[in-house]
N, C-alpha and C positions, 0 to 999 in steps of 0.2 A: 886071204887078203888082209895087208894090215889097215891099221884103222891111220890116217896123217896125222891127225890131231886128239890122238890116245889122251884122255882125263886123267889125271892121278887119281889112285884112289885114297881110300882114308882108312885108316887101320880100325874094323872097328873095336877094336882094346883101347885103342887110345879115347876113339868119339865114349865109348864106358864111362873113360875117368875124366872129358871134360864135360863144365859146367858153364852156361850164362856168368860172367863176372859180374853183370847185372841183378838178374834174380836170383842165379845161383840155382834155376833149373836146368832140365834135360836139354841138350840141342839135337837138331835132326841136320844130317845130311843130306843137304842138294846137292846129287853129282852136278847135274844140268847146270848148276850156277860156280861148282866148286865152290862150297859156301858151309857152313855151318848157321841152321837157324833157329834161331831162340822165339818162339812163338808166344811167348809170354811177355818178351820185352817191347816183340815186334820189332828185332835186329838181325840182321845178315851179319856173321863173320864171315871172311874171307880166307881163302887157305892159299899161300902161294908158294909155291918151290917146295909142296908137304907139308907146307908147315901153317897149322890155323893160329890166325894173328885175333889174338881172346883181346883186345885193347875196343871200347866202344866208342871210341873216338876216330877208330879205322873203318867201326860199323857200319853198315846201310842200313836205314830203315826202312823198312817194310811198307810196301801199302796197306790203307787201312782193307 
């Protein structure tokens, strides 16, 4: 059985080589949110159509 609403995933080569535009640390991926998170900034990026949008102006932030 397939899944209706399959998640993209994220290459992790790619999550490797990015970095918070902010702090300039590690991000972690939330499938759950399709998100990359900078836990440091306390910023949600966003990935859409594959593609993570690194702009912190696109960002969510995080609850404390």
């Amino acid at each position: 059985m397939t899944d209706p609403n399959p998640q993209p995933c994220l290459d992790p080569r790619l999550l490797e080589m990015l970095i918070c535009p902010v702090t300039r640390g590690r991000l972690i991926y939330d499938r759950a949110h399709n998100e990359l998170i900078s836990e440091k900034a306390r910023l949600a990026y966003p990935i859409r159509d594959g593609i993570p949008i690194m702009l912190a102006e696109e960002a969510r932030p995080l609850d404390p």
